[in-house]
Phi, psi and omega in degrees: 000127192260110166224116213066257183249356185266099179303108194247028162306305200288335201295152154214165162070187146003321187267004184275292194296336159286342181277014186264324167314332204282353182255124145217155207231115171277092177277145194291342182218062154046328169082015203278152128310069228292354150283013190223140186282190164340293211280346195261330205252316150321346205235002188289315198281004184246001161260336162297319199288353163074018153323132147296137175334310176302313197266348169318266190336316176308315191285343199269294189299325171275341165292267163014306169293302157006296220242317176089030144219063188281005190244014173249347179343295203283354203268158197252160207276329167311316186295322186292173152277163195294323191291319173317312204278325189285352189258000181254332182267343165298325188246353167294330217267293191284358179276034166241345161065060179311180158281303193240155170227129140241124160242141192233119172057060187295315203253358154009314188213029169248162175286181179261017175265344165249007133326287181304335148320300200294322169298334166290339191264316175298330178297344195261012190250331143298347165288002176253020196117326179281106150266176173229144187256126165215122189283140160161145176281317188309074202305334190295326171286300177316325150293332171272350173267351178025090142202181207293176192191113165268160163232150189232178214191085165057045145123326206258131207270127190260315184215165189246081194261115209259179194296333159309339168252037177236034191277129171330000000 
């Protein structure tokens, strides 16, 4: 398995966790720290990436915004409601500016208007760089995201869909 040029069959050790910087990843029942606020739980993968504080911080505030909780900074994970927690695991994943995001089942627990934020903003993480992997039962998101789409059947990929025939 290549992933940019690198075989990561071949990996061991010590080297799993730097090709793990280049991944960020949105988990369905979110991964928060419940002991760290917002901003400590966004700014965690850019303090292993060995960011100055100053730019942590910066980087924390403008994703958050994003994201549409930059007025949450200080609240403990706990303070949230589940689509919050889920918009928080949303800006730990892209506030590192990965090569790759998987996200699994990202809008799970938002309503459908910041759904569709949130799918506008990930359309906007390749130009920057990003591709993005997204997991979800949701044909109505799967469709609206018009891009190619394997579906798989107990691990195994039954079809290949490409974006044009995912016309409402």
């Amino acid at each position: 398995m290549l992933f940019g040029e690198r075989n990561l069959l071949k990996v061991r050790g010590r080297r799993v966790a730097l090709h793990r910087r280049d991944i960020g990843i949105v988990f369905q029942d979110h991964r928060l720290l419940a002991d760290r606020n917002v901003a400590d739980n966004v700014g965690l993968p850019l303090l292993l990436r060995g960011l100055r504080r100053a730019d942590i911080a910066k980087r924390v505030r403008v994703t958050l915004d994003q994201v549409g909780l930059g007025a949450r900074a200080n609240a403990l994970p706990g303070q949230l409601s589940a689509g919050e927690q889920q918009r928080v695991g949303i800006a730990r994943a892209i506030a590192s500016e990965p090569q790759l995001l998987v996200a699994d089942e990202p809008t799970g627990n938002l309503d459908p208007t910041l759904s569709a934020e949130i799918l506008a903003l990930f359309a906007l993480l390749p130009e920057r760089g990003t591709s993005v992997l997204v997991a979800s039962h949701d044909l109505a998101l799967v469709k609206r995201m018009r891009k190619r789409v394997l579906v798989l059947n107990q691990g195994r990929l039954v079809d290949d869909i490409n974006p044009a025939d995912l016309a409402a």
